[in-house]
MARNU-113016 format. One record per residue (C-alpha): residue in three letters; z negated, x negated, y negated; residue number from 0. Coordinates in Angstrom, 1 decimal. Example, Ala and Ser with C-alpha at 12.3 -4.5 7.8 and 13.67 -1.06 7.14 Angstrom:
2
 lomi     zz     xx     yy guza
  ALA   -7.8  -12.3    4.5    0
  SER   -7.1  -13.7    1.1    1
END
This chain:
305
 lomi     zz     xx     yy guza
  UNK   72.0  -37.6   21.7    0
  UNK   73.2  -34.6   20.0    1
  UNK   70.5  -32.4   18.5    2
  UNK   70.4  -28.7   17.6    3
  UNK   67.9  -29.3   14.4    4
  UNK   66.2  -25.9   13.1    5
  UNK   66.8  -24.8    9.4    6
  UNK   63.9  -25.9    7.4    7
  UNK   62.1  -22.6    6.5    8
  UNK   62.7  -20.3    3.5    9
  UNK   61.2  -21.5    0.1   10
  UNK   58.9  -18.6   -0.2   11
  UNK   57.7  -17.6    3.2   12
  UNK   54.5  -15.6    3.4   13
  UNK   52.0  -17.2    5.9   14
  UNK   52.7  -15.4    9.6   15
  UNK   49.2  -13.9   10.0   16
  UNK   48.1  -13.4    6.7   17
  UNK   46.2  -10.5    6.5   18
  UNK   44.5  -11.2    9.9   19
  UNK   43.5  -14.9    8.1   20
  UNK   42.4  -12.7    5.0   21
  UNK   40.0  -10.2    6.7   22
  UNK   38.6  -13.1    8.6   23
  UNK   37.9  -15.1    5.5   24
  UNK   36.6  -12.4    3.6   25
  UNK   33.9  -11.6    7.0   26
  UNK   32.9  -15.2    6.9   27
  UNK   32.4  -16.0    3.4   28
  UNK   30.7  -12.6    3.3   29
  UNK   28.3  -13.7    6.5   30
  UNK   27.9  -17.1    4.0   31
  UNK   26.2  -14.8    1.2   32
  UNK   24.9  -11.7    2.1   33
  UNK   23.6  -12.9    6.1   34
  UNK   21.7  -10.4    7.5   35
  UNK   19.7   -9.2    4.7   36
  UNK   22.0   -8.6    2.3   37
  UNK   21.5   -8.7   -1.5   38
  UNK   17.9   -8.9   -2.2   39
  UNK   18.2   -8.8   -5.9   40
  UNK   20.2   -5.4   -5.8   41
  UNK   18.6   -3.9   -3.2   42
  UNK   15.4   -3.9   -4.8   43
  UNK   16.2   -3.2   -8.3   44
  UNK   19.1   -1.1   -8.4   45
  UNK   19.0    2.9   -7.9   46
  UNK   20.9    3.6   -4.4   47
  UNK   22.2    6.5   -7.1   48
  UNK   23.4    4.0   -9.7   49
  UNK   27.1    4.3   -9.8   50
  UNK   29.3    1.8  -12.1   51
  UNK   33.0    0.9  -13.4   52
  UNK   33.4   -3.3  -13.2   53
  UNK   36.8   -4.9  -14.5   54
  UNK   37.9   -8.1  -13.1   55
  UNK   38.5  -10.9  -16.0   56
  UNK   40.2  -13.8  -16.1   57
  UNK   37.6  -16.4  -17.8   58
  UNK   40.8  -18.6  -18.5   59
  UNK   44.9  -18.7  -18.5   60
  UNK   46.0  -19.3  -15.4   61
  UNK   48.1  -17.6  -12.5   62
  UNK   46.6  -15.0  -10.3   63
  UNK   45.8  -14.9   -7.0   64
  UNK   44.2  -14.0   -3.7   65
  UNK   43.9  -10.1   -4.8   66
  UNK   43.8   -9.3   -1.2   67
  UNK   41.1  -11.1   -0.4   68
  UNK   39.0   -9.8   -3.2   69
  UNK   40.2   -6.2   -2.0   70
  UNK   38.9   -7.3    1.8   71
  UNK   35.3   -8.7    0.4   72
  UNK   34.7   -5.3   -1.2   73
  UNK   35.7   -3.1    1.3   74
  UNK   34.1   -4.5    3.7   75
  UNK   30.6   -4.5    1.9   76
  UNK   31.2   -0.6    1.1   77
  UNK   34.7    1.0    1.3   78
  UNK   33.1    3.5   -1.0   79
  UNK   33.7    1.1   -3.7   80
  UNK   37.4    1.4   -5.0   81
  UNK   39.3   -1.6   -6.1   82
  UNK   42.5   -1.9   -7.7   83
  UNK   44.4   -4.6   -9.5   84
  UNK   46.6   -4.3  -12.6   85
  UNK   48.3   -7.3  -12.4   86
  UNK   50.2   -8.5   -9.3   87
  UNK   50.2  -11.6   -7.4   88
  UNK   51.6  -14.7   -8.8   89
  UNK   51.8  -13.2  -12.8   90
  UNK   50.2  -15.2  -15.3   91
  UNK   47.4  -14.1  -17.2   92
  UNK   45.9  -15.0  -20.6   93
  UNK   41.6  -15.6  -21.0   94
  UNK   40.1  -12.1  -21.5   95
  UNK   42.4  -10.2  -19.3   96
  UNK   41.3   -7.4  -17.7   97
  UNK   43.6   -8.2  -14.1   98
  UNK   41.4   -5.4  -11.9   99
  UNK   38.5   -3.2  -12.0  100
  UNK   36.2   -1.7   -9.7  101
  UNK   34.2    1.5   -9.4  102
  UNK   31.5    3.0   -7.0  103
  UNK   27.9    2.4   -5.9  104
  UNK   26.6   -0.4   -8.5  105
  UNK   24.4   -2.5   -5.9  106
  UNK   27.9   -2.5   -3.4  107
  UNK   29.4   -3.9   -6.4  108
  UNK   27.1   -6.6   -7.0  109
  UNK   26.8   -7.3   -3.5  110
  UNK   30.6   -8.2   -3.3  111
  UNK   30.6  -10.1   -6.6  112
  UNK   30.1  -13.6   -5.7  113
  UNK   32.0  -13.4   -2.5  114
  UNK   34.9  -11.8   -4.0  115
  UNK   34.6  -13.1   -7.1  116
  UNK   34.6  -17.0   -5.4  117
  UNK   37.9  -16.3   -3.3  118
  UNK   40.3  -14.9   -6.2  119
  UNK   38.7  -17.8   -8.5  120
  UNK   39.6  -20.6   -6.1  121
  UNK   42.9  -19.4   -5.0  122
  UNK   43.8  -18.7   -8.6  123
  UNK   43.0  -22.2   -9.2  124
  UNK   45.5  -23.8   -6.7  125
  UNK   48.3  -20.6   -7.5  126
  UNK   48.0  -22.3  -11.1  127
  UNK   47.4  -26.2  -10.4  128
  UNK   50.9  -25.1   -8.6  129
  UNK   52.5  -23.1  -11.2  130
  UNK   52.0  -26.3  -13.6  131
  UNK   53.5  -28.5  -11.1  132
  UNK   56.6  -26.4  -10.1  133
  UNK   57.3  -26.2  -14.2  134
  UNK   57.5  -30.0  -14.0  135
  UNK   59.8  -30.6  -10.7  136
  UNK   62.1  -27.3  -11.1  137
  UNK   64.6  -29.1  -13.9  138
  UNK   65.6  -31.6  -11.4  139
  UNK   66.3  -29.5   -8.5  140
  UNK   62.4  -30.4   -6.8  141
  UNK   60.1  -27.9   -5.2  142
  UNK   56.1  -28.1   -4.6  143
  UNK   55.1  -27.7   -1.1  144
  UNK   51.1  -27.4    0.1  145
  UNK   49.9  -30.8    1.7  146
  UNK   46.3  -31.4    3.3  147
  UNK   43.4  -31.3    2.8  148
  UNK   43.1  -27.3    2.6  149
  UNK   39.8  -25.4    2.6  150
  UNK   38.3  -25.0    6.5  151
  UNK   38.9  -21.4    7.3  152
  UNK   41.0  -20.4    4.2  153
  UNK   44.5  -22.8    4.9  154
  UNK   46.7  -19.7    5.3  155
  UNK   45.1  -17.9    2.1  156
  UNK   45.5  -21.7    0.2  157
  UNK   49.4  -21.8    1.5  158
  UNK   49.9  -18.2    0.3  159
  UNK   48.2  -19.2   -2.9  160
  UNK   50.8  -22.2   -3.4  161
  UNK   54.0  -19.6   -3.0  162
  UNK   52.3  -17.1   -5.2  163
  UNK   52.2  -20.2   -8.3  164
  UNK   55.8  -20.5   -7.5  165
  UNK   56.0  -23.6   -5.1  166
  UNK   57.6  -23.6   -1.9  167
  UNK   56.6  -22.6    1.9  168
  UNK   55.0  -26.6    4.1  169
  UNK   57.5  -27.4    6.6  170
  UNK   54.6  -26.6    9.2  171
  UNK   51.2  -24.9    8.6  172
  UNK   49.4  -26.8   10.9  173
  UNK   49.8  -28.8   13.9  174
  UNK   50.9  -25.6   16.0  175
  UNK   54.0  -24.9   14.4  176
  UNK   55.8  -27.7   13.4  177
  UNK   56.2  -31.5   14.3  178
  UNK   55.1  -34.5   12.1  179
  UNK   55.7  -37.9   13.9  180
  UNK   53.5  -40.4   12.1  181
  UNK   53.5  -44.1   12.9  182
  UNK   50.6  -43.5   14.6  183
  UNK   52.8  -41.3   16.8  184
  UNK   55.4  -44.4   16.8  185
  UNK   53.0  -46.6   18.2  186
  UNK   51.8  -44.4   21.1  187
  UNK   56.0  -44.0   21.9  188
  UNK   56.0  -48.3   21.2  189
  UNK   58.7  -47.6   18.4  190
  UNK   59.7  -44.6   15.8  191
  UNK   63.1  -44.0   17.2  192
  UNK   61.4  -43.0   20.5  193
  UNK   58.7  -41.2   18.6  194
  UNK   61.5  -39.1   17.0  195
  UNK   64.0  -38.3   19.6  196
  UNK   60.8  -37.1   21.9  197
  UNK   59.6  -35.1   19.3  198
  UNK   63.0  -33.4   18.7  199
  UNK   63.8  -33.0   22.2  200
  UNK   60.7  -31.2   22.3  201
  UNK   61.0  -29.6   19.3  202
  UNK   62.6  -26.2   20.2  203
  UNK   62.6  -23.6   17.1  204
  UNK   60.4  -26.3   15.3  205
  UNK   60.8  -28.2   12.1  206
  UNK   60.7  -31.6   12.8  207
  UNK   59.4  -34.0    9.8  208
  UNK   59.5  -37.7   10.2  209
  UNK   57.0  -40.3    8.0  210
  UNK   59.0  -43.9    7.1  211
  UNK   57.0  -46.8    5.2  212
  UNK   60.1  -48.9    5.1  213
  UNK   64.1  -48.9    5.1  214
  UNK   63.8  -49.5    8.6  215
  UNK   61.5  -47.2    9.5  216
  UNK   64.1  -44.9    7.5  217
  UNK   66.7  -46.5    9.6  218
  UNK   65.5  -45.3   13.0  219
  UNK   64.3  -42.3   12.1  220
  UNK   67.7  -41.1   11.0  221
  UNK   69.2  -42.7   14.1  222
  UNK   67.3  -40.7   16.1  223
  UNK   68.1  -38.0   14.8  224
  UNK   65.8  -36.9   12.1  225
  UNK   66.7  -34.8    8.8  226
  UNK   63.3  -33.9    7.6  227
  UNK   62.1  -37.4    6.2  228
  UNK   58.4  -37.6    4.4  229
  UNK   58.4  -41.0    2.3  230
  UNK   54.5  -42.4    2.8  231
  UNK   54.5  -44.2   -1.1  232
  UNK   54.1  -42.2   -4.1  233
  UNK   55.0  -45.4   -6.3  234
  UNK   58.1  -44.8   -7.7  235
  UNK   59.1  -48.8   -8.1  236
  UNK   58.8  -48.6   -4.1  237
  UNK   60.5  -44.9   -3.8  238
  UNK   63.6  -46.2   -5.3  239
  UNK   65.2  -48.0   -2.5  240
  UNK   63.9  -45.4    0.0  241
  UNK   65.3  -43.1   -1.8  242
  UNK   68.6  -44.4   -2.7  243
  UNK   69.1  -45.5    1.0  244
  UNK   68.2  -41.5    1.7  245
  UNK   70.9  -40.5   -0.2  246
  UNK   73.3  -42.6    1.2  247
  UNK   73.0  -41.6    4.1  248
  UNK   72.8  -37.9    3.2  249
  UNK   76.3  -38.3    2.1  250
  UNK   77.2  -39.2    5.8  251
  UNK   74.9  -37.1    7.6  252
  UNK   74.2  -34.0    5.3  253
  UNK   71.3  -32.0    5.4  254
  UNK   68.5  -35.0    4.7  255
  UNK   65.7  -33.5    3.4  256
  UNK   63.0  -36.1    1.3  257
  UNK   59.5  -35.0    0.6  258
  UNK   56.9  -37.0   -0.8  259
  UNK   53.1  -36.6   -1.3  260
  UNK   51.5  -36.3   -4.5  261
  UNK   48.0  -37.9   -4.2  262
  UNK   45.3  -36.1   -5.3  263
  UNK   45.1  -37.7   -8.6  264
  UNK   48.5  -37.4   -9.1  265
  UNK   49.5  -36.0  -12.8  266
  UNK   52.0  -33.7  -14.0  267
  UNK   53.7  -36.7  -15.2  268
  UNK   54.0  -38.7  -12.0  269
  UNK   55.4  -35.0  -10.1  270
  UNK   57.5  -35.2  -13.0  271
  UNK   58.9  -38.8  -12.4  272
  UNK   59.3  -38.1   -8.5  273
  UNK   61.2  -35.5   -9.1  274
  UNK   63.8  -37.1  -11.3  275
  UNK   64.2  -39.9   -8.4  276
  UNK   65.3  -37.3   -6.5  277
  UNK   62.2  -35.9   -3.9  278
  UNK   63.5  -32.3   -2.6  279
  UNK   59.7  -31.6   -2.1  280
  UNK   56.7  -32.4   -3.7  281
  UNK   53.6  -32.0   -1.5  282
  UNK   50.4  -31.0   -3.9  283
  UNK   46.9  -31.7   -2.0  284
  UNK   45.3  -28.4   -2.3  285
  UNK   42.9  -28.9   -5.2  286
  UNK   42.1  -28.1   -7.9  287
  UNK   39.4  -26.2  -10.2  288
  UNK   39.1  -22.6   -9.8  289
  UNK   40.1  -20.1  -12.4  290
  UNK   37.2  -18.8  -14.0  291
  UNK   37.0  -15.2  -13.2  292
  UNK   34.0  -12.5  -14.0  293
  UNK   33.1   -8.8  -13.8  294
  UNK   32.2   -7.0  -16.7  295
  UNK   30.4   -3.9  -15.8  296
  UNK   29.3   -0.8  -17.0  297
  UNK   27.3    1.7  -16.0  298
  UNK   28.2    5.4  -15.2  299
  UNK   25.7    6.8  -18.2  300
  UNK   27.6    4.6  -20.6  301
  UNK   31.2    5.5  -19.7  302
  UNK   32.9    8.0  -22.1  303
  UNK   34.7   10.7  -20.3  304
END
């Protein structure tokens, strides 16, 4: 059976949705802090007059991210407060850089701090877990992808996160737009080749990505008709053959695309050593420890005009 197969999706594709997803994230992990009461602390020892100037610094080098959701957090607790950054998405920063600053009602400011502070940190810590990664794979033609698990509530701003460290858009966001047949899926169809010619038939406009344990399992997806392939070993010794036979067939074919998760303890080194076997993409768990990030602030009675 001939089958019209989608192109896979640009390398950097911006989340469809985002800011929607950004305002919604920034509302919950807002409704996570402040609740109904808000900020106690503030609120009882800080002037409702007390105004204040706050820069945003980067505690540590790293790649920046998730500006707009730090932007959402604060105007939602007081658009009075105005927020702008200096740096822009995706640029790498040194420790002790001043990347944004803030200024307006001081207990606003402090109100938004954690929440806002939280977001940019953690996203900055997967834009630059990905930055490190891309470095590695980029010489030999490999691109990082996001792979699962992401953060409940926050995949779109995590995927966004992974394009603005340089890595690549995920064949499919979530189970909505984009097919994975799993042998799970193989064994509800009794075999993969049925799996996969269901799942393209069905497929319409969406990417189809096919997991293989084995040659053969590589064997039937092609048959059926599969280009996207996602090899289930990270080992390398066990790669080889897959990916050799991959090839091969890519030379026939044309168009076979190979990705391969990184596990989550996965090093620079072993992305590194994928990569040079020949993996297209590279899918990085999102993880990773969040770039330290802090407001220094200082009052209006101390600012020089």
């Amino acid at each position: 059976m001939d089958v019209e197969h989608p192109p896979p999706p640009p390398r950097r594709r911006v989340p469809t949705g985002l800011p929607d997803a950004i305002r919604a994230a920034a509302q919950r992990t807002l409704d996570e802090e402040l609740d109904t009461r808000g900020d106690l602390t503030s609120a009882a020892v800080v002037p409702a007059s007390a105004v204040a100037r706050a820069e945003v610094v980067a505690g540590a080098a790293g790649v920046l991210a998730g500006t707009a959701a730090f932007t959402a957090v604060v105007d939602l607790v007081d658009p009075r407060v105005a927020a702008a950054f200096f740096v822009e998405e995706g640029t790498r920063v040194e420790a002790g850089t001043a990347v944004g600053a803030l200024a307006g009602p001081l207990r606003s400011i402090l109100s938004a701090r954690e929440a806002a502070l939280g977001l940019l940190g953690h996203l900055s810590g997967i834009a630059t877990r990905t930055r490190v990664l891309a470095d590695a794979v980029e010489p030999s033609g490999g691109v990082v992808c996001p792979a699962p698990p992401s953060t409940p509530g926050l995949r779109l701003l995590e995927h966004a996160a992974v394009i603005a460290g340089g890595g690549a858009a995920a064949l499919r966001i979530g189970l909505h737009d984009g097919l994975l047949v799993t042998a799970e899926h193989a064994a509800g169809a009794r075999s993969l080749r049925a799996a996969t010619r269901w799942a393209i038939a069905a497929a319409h406009v969406w990417a189809v990505q096919v997991e293989v344990h084995t040659e053969s399992d590589l064997d039937a997806a092609l048959a059926a008709g599969a280009r996207q392939l996602r090899l289930a070993d990270h080992d390398p010794n066990l790669l080889a053959p897959l990916l050799a036979r991959a090839r091969d067939a890519e030379a026939q074919l044309g168009g076979v695309g190979i990705e391969v998760v990184l596990p989550t303890t996965g090093s620079v080194e072993v992305a590194r050593e994928l990569a040079e076997l020949g993996v297209d993409r590279l899918a990085a768990p999102l993880l990773g420890p969040p770039l330290p990030v802090t407001l220094r602030v200082v009052l209006a009675d101390d600012v020089e005009d």
